[in-house]
N, C-alpha and C positions, 0 to 999 in steps of 0.2 A: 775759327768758329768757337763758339762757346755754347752749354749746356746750363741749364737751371739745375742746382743742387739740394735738397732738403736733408739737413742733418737734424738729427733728433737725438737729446741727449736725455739720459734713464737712469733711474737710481734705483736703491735699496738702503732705507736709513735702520734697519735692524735685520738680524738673521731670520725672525718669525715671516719675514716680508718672501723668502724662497718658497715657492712652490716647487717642489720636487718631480721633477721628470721619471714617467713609467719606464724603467730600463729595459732594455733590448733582452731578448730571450737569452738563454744562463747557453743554450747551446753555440750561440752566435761568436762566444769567446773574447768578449769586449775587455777591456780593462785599460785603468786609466795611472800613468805614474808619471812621476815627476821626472824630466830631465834636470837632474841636479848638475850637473858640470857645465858649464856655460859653453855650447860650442858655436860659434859663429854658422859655422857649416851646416849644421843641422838645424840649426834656429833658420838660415836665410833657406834651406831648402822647404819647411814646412811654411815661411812665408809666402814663398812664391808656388808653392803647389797648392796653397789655398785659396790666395789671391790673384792668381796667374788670372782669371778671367771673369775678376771680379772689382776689376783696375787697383790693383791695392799697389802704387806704383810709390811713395813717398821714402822707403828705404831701397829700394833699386840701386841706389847711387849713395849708397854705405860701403863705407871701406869693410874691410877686415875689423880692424884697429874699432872705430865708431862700436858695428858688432860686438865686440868682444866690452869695451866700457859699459856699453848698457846690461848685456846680459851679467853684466860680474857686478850692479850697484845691489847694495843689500835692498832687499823687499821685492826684489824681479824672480818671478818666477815663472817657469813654462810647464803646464801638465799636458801630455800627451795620450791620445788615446789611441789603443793595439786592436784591429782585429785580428785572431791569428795569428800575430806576432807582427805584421804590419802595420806603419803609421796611416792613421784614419782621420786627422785632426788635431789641434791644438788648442789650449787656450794662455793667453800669456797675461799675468797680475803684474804689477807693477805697484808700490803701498810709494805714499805721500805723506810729509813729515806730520800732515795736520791729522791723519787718523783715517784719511782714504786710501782706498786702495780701486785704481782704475784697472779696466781689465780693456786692456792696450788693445788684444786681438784677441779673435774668435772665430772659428771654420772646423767646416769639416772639406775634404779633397775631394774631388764632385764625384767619383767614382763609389763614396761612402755614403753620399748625401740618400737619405730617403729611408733611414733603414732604424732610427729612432736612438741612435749615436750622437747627435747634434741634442737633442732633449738633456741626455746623461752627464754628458759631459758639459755642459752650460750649470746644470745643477751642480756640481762635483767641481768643477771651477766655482764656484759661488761660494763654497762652503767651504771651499779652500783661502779665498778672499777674505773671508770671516775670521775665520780662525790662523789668519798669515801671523799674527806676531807672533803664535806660539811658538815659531820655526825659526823667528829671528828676534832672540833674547835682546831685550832695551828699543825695539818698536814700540810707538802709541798703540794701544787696541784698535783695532778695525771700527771704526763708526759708521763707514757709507761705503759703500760697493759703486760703481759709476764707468759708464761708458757712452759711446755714441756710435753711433749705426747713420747711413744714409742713402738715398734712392739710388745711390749705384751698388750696394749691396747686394745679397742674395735678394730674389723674392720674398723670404720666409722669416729674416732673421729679425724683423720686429715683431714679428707676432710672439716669435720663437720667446723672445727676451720678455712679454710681460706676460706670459702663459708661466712663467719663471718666476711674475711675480717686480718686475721693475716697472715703475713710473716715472712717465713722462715730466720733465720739467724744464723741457725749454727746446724751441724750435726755431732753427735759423733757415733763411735762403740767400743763397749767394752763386752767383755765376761765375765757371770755372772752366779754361778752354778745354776745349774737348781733344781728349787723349787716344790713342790706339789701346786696344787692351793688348798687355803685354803677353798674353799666357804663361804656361808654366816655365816658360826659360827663355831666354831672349833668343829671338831667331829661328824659335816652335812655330812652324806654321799651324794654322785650323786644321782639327780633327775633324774628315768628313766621315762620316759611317762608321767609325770605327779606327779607319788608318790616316796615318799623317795625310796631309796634301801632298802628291806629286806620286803616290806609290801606287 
């Protein structure tokens, strides 16, 4: 079987174009920083605990090797956001030779979702997309910010992106067989009420 898909693709052609996200209370302990060391390991675990059931299945079937080439090409970068010292989200830049910089991925781990950490960190990625060559001497300046979202995504994440300030410029449909969602690790069953299936 196959499914109807709507991808929608968004921009930012200047920095004045962010609207800034109201940050989560100063007690809630948020804070956002760069994983600068490139770890395969940690990069496919925020993958898959973000996208685990949200089908994000296209690097699934990345080697080590694959991981480790992407996260090590200049202009890729990953900002992560801590509650309390815990991973809450990510967002991953990626800059292009022509002076974009697409932002590859974007989530928060659904146990974070709802708590105004997804606002923060989308702003805080954004501004970090902006100002990416400073951090890698002999980049073009950043001219356009760019990504794409689509109806298998969160519920919220289009809103999310032009309450941020991104505009729409181009909408595709394409039917795409329909997948199991994988969850957060292969071979996770569904969370019923709280505990795995079968406990």
């Amino acid at each position: 079987m196959s499914i109807s898909v709507t991808t929608w693709h968004l921009e930012q052609t200047s920095p004045a174009d962010l609207a800034p996200a109201q940050a989560p209370p100063a007690g809630q302990g948020v804070r956002i920083v760069r994983a600068e060391v490139p770890s395969p390991e940690f990069s496919r675990f925020l993958y898959t605990a973000v996208g685990g059931d949200i089908l994000w299945t296209d690097r699934l079937t990345w080697s080590y090797a694959q991981w480790a080439e992407f996260l090590g090409r200049p202009g890729v970068e990953t900002w992560v956001a801590y509650e309390r010292g815990t991973p809450a989200g990510f967002i991953e830049l990626a800059a292009e030779a022509d002076g974009s910089v697409e932002i590859t991925y974007f989530g928060l781990i659904p146990a974070f979702q709802g708590r105004r950490i997804g606002g923060q960190l989308l702003s805080y990625g954004v501004e970090r997309a902006w100002d990416l060559a400073v951090r890698w001497p002999g980049r073009t300046p950043t001219k356009r910010v760019w990504l794409h979202t689509c109806s298998k995504d969160g519920p919220h994440a289009m809103a999310n992106y032009q309450r941020r300030g991104f505009r729409l410029y181009e909408t595709t449909v394409a039917d795409e067989p329909e997948t199991p969602v994988p969850g957060p690790w292969p071979g996770a069953g569904p969370v019923t009420a709280g505990r795995p299936a079968g406990e």
